[in-house]
N, C-alpha and C positions, 0 to 999 in steps of 0.2 A: 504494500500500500504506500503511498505517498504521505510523504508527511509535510503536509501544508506549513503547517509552523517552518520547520525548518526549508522548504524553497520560497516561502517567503520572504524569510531572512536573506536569502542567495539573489533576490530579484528590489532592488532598490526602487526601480520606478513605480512597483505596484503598490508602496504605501501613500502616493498622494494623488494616486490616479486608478483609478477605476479601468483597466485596460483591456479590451474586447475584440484586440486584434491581430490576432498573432494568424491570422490568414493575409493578413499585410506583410508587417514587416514587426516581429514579435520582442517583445524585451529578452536581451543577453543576460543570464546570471551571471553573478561577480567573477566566476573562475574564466568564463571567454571575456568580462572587458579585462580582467587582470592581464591575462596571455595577451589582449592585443597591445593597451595601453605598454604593459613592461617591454617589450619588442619594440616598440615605438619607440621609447627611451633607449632601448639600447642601441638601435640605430644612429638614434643622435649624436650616441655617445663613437662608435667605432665603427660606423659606415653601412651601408645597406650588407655588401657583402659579406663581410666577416659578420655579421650580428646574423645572418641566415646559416654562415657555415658553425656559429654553435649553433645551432638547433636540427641540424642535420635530421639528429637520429629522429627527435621529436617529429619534422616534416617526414621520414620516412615512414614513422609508427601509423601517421596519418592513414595510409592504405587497409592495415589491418584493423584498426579502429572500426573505419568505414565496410569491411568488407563482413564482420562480425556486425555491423548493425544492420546490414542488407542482404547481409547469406548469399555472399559470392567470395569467389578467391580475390585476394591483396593484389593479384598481377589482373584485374581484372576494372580494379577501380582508376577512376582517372577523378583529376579535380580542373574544376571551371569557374570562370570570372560568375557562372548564374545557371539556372534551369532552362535557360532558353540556351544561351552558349552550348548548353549539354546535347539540347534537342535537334540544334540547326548541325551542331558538327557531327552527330549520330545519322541525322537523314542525308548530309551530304555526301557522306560514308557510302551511301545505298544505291550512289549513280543512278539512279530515279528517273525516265525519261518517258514523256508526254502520254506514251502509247502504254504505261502501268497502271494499273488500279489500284488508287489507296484509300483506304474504308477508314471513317472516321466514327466516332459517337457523336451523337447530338447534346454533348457539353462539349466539344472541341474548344480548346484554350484559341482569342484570335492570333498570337503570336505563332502558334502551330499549323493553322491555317493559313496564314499570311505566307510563313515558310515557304509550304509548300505551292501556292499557288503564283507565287515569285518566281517558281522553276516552271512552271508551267503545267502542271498535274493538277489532273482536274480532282478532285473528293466526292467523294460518297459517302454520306453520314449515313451509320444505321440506326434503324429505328428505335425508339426505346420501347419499354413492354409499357403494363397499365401504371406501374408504382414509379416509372421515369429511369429506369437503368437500363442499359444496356440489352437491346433481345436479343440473346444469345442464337434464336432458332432462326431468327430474320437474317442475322451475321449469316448461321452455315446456308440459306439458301444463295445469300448473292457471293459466295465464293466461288473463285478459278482459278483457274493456274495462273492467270494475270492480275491475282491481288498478290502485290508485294509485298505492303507493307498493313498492317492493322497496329492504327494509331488509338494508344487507350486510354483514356485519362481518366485515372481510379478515384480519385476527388474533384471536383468542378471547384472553381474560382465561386462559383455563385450559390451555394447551395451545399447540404448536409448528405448527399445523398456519394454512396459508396457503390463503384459499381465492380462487380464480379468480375476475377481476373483468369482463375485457371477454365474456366470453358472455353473463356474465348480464346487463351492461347493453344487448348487443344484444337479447337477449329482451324483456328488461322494457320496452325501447323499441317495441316490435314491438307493444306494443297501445298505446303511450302513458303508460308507467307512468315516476314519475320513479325515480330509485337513488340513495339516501343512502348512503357509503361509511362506515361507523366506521374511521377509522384512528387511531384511540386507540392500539393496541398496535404500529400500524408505521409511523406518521412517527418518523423520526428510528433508526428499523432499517432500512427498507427504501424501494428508490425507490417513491416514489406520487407519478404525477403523471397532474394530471388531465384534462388535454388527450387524454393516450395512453390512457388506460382509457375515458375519456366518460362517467364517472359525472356527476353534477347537484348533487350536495352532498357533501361532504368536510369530517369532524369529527373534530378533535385535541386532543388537551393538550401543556402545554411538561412536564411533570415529570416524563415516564416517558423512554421511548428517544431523549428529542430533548435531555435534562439542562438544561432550563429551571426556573424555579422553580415552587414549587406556586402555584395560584390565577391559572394562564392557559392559556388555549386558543384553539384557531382553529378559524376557519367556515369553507370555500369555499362560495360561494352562484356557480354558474356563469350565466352573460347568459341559457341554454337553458332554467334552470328555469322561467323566472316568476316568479320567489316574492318577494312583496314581503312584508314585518314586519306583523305587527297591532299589536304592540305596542312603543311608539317614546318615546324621550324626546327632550330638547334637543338631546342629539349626533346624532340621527338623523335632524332633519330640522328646515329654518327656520321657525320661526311668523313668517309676514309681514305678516298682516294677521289679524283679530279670529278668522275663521271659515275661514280659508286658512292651508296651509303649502307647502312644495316637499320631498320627503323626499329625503336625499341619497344619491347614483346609485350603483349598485352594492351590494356587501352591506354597504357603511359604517351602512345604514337599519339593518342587525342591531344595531349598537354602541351601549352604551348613554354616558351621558357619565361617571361616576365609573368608576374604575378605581384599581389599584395602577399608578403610573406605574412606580415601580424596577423591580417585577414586570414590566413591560409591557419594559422595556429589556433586562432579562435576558432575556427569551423570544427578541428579537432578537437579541442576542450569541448565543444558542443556538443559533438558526437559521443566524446567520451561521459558525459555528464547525462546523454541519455539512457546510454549502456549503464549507467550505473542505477538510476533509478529503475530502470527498465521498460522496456518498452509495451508489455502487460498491463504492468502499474501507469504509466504514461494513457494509453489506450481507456483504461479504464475508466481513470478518473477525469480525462478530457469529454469521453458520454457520458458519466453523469452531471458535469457540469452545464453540456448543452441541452441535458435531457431538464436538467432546473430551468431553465434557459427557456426552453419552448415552453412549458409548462408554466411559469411565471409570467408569459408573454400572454397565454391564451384569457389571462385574466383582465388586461388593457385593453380598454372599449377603444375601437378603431384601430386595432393592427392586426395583420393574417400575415401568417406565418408559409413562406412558401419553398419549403424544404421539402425535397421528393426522395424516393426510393424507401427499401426494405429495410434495409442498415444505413441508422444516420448517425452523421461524426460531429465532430467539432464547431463546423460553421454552422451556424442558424444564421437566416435570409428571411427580410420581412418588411410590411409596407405599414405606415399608418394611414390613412386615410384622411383626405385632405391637406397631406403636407408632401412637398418633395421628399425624397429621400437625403438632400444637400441639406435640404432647413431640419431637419429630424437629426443627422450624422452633428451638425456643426450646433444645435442648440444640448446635444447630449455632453459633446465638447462642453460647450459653458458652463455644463455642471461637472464637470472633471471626470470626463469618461469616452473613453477613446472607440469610436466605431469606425465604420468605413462603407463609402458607397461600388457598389458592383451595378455595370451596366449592360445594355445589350449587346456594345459593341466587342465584351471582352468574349461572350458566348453567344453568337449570335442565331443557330438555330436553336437552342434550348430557348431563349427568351424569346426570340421573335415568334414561336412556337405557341408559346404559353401569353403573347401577349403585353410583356412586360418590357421596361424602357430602362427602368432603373431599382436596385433594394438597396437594405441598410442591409451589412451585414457585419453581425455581432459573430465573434470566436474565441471563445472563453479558455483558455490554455489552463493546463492543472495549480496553477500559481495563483486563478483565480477563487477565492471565498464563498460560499454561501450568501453573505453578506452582501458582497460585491452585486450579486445575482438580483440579488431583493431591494438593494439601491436603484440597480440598473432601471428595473421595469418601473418603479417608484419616479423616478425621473423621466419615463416616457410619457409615462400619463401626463403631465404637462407640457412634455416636447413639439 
């Protein structure tokens, strides 16, 4: 179990703020600002270079950290300036060309979609069942040997709803297709690991549910995909000779050589500080917070709560009636509590689907209180 008292203690923003966002951009516990902040200074102190070459071993433990929190091998993990960095150099990986079929869900992230329609590939969103996830059966009818890739994203930006991973990766394997997971919205909420699902690619950020800092992210590139980098600098691989290189093994060929090093040490404190509480404990008590969450909300005359699927996670998604979602997000502000607005254009067939332009959306991380929960709704009623 989590013990509130003490990650409270670890999380300093949350005493004068009411914080409901960590599907944003989530508060760091003191161990990742210490890692970043002490790095910082020591740079100052003896240069960028050497202040990375101690930490060597630290930046190498980084892989096994990560690979222990997503149930892959250490040679398997790469690290990224973000979740999108992860996404765009995984698909560009996949030499993707007009005449492919790539099946999307109808929560497609817009950056993912953007992606790909920048290369010129056209998407096929499939349809979701009655509760809003994923229809697994709809997927196996429009597969063929010309879907390449089946894009999945197991947490939407907009919404609580978690969608099923192992069917659809045995589907999409069933003709050859590979399965990119977006776990932007559920590392660091929820266990994903990628042994146990069998996805082929796996893309995160540190700054949301994993309380990393902004400006890093991680790849899994699994042994199964294939997929080697097109596009490679010095860190990715040796130039040994004029016309010759050896690219290095595993998805390390993703990584490029500059990086925020403090950043990059903080993302591991992050990881490590989930690994410790656990990622059970984490999972748990992030559903009952949002299950307080909705059910605190159901009670505020004029607001509908519009979170779909079977299994619901951390973000709760909701409107009050009568008021923007802007004047609702920035009057909850005023009272010292941190939401965030989601809009149609970030997911644009799930919203334009259902009708909607914009929500508040509240995401209560295990740091949050009871309390916290019972203010929040307390303050909507006037918002």
């Amino acid at each position: 179990m989590i013990d509130l008292g003490a990650v409270r203690a670890d999380t300093p923003g949350c005493h004068d703020l009411i914080f409901l966002d960590s599907a944003g951009s989530s508060l760091p516990p003191s161990p990742v600002l210490d890692e970043v902040l002490s790095h910082l200074r020591r740079e100052a102190e003896i240069g960028g270079y050497r202040a990375a070459a101690e930490r060597a071993d630290s930046l190498e433990e980084g892989y096994s950290v990560f690979a222990s929190l997503l149930g892959c091998e250490p040679h398997e993990v790469a690290f990224t300036d973000s979740a999108t960095r992860s996404w765009l150099a995984a698909v560009d990986a996949m030499g993707l060309s007009p005449g492919d079929r790539v099946l999307v869900t109808e929560v497609e992230y817009h950056s993912n979609a953007l992606g790909l329609l920048n290369l010129g590939i056209k998407i096929e969103p499939i349809p979701s069942d009655a509760s809003g996830v994923v229809d697994v059966d709809a997927l196996r009818d429009m597969l063929d040997s010309r879907v390449k890739l089946v894009s999945l994203v197991h947490v939407p930006t907009n919404g609580g709803l978690v969608n099923p991973v192992k069917p659809v990766v045995e589907a999409a394997h069933s003709v050859g297709a590979l399965v990119l997971l977006d776990a932007c919205q559920s590392i660091g909420q929820l266990p994903v690991d990628a042994a146990e699902l069998g996805v082929d690619v796996i893309t995160g950020t540190g700054r949301k549910w994993l309380r990393g800092p902004r400006g890093t992210g991680v790849l899994v590139i699994r042994d199964q995909s294939g997929l080697r980098p097109r596009l490679i600098d010095g860190k990715a691989a040796v130039w040994e000779f004029p016309d010759r290189f050896t690219l290095a093994p595993g998805a390390r060929g993703f990584e490029l050589w500059e990086y925020g090093v403090a950043e990059r040490l903080g993302l591991i404190a992050a990881g490590k500080y989930a690994l410790r509480l656990g990622m059970s404990s984490i999972a748990s008590a992030v559903s009952s917070n949002a299950a307080l969450t909705r059910e605190s909300l159901a009670s505020v005359a004029g607001v509908s709560v519009h979170d779909l699927g079977r299994e619901q996670c951390g973000i709760v998604s909701f409107t009050k009636a009568g008021k923007s979602a802007e004047e609702v997000r920035d009057r909850l502000w005023d009272k010292g509590i941190a939401t965030s607005v989601t809009y149609s254009t970030s997911t644009q067939y799930d919203m334009t689907r259902r009708g909607l332009t914009s929500l508040v959306r509240a995401s209560p991380h295990y740091f949050v209180s009871p309390s916290d929960i019972s203010a929040f709704a307390s303050a909507l009623t006037d918002a």
